[in-house]
C-alpha positions, 0 to 999 in steps of 0.5 A, a space after each residue: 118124741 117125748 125127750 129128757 134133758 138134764 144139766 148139773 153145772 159141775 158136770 159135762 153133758 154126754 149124749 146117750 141115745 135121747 137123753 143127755 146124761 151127765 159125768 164127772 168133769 176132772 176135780 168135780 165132787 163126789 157129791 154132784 148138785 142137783 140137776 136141772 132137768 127140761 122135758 115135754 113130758 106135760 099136758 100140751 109139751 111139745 120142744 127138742 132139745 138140741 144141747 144145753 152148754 153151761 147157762 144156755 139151753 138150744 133147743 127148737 119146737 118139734 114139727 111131728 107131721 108138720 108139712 113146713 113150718 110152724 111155731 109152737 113149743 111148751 116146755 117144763 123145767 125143773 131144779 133151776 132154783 136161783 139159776 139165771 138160764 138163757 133158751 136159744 131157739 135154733 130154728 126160726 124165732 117162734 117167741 111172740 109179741 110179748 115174749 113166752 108166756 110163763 107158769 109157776 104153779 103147774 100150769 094153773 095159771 100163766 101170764 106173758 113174761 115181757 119182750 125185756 126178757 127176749 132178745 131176738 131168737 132167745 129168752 132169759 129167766 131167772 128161777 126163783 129158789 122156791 120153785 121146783 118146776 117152772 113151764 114155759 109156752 110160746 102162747 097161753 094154754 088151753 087143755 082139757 083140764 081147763 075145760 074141767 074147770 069150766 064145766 065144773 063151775 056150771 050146774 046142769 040143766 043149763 049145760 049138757 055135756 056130751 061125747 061127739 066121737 073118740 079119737 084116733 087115740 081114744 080120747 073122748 071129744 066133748 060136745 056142749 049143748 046150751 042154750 034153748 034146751 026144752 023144745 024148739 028153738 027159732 035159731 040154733 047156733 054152731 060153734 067150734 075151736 082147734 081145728 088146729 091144735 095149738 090155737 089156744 087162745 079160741 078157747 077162752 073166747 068160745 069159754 066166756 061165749 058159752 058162759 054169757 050164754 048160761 048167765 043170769 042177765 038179759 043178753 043169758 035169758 034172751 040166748 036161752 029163751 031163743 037159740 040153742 047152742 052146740 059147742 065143739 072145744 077141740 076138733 082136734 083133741 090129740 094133737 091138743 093134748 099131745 102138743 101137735 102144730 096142728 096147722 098144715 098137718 099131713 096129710 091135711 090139718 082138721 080145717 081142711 077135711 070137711 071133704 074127705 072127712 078122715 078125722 073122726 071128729 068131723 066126720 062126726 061133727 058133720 053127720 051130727 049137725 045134719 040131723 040137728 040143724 033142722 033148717 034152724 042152724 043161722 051161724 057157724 063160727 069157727 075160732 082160730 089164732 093167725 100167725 105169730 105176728 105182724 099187723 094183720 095178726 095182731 087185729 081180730 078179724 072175720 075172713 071172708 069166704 066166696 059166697 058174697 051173700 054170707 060175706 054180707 052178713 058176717 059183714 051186719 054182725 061185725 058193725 053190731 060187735 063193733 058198737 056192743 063191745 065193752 071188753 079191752 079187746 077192741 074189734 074193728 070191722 076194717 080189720 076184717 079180711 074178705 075173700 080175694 084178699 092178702 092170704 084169703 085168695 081159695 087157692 088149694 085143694 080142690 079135694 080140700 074144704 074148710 069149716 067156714 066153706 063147709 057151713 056157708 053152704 048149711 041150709 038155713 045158714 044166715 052166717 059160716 065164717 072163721 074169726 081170727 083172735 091173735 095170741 098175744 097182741 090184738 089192737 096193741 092191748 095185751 091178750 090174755 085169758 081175761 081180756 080173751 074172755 071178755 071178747 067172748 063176752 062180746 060176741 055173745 052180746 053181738 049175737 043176740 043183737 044180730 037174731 034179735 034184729 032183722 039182719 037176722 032173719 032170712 
């Protein structure tokens, strides 16, 4: 539900329908000030308002059709300049690790606004006189507008741009070709992200991937010489788009449809890659981001699924990303989560599969799996969108390694 809220400091709030609207307290000016106005009306947006009293503001994420729940929120205020306002969540704390991430340039560019600024459920910020909009997000957005930005610095041959279905909504789902283009290649590799909406921060790892891919260096021609590449940025493009949860959608989420196929991006992924695997597919990762905090969710971490054999091999890539990282994310192959484990047990759905138990199965498979990168704190380094994609460049690394070695060959 798309809300408007508006505060002036010399008025009273009073609720008309679903918006707040403002009259004159006794004594006020004729002339009232400028208003403050807090709304999702953004790319992402996702909150609701509950009340906005003097400096404070209580409000609490919009689960849609979320079945429980969950933590995500994006929100923009605008005309606060040289206020000091305190956002008091009014149903769970759903602030990370290093507080909210904030945007002064429209979403151009975030950053995380510390744990200073937080205290338990709520979050101070003081706005500066020159700014007119400030955005703030429980994690450090991904939209289609940043993928424009990516496609955009890379030229074509090297990158094929293409449409795997249209939404529900009629949004186009885009499909990136990379890699080994011109003829037959000895392996190709699938790579996917948002499965769940809000997972922001797989995007920029599976962005710096792609781009390790299409660089001028030794691990890039290798890539390009061997294996062909087939990125899907966001299986779920709406709820990205639109602010979802994603996770635990009903009457399931994407991750969970690789049997009964309702979402129109897996029924195309799936009917795709069996016509393009060609017995060649080798990997299958799948990015996600784990929960808001805790000390298996701020590690990065493969999951396991039942099949012991791929388990094995996901195992041989994780040893080679361990020694071939650079980037300040640091990847331990012991964080990983094998199946049986802490959450990772396969109780469920029968009628339900994910992506990972989907591709272990893929003929020629060598690897099926997920990653898990955490939001804001992985290893007790800062995630951002640099140090993510750093990771990224890391996985390309360890890819190359993994098919350049006997670990990947069948």
């Amino acid at each position: 539900m798309d809300k408007s809220y508006r505060l002036n400091s010399q008025l009273r709030p009073v609720c008309v329908g679903a918006i707040i609207v403002l009259a004159a307290a006794s004594g006020a000016p004729a002339a009232p000030p400028a208003e403050i106005t807090v709304d999702s009306r953004i790319p992402g947006g996702n909150i609701i308002v509950d009340k906005i009293q003097a400096d404070e503001v209580l409000l609490h994420q919009d689960l849609r059709d979320t079945a429980g729940d969950w933590f995500y929120w994006c929100l923009r205020v605008r005309g606060a300049g040289s206020r000091t306002l305190t956002f008091k969540f009014t149903r769970g704390n759903v602030l990370g690790v290093r507080g909210p991430a904030v945007s002064t340039d429209q979403g151009a560019t975030w950053k995380w606004l510390g744990t200073e600024s937080v205290k338990g459920a709520s979050f101070r910020y003081t706005f500066s006189p020159t700014v007119e909009e400030v955005r703030f997000s429980y994690c450090i957005p991904y939209f289609e507008s940043d993928l424009k930005k990516f496609l955009a610095r890379h030229a074509r041959p090297r990158l094929k741009v293409e449409t795997l279905c249209r939404t529900a909504k009629g949004r186009d789902v885009e499909l990136l070709r990379l890699g080994k283009l011109d003829g037959e290649p000895e392996h190709r590799v699938l790579l996917t992200a948002r499965h769940h909406a809000c997972e922001s921060m797989a995007d920029y790892v599976l962005e710096a991937l792609l781009e390790a891919v299409l660089a001028d260096d030794e691990d890039g021609a290798w890539l390009r010489k061997h294996v062909e590449f087939l990125a899907v940025p966001f299986m779920d493009k709406d709820g990205v788009e639109d602010g979802d949860q994603g996770k635990n959608r009903r009457p399931h989420d994407h991750n969970r449809d690789y049997l009964q196929k309702i979402y129109p991006s897996v029924k195309s992924l799936t009917e795709r890659v069996s016509r393009w695997s060609a017995g060649k597919l080798r990997v299958a990762i799948d990015l996600h981001c784990p929960w808001i905090r805790g000390d298996h969710n701020e590690v990065i971490y493969f999951v396991g699924g039942p099949d012991a054999e791929n388990w094995k091999r996901v195992t041989q890539l994780a040893g080679i990303l361990e020694a071939c990282q650079r980037g300040p994310l640091r990847y331990r192959a012991s964080d990983n989560l094998p199946f049986g484990k802490a959450w990772n047990t396969g109780d469920g759905n029968p009628k339900q599969q994910s992506f990972g138990r989907w591709a272990a199965g893929l003929p020629g498979i060598l690897i099926g799996t997920s990653l898990e990168i955490p939001y804001a704190n992985a290893g007790g380094k800062e995630v951002t969108a640099e140090s993510a994609r750093a990771f990224g460049r890391d996985l390309a690394r360890a890819l190359r390694q993994y098919l350049q070695t006997k670990a990947g060959r069948k």
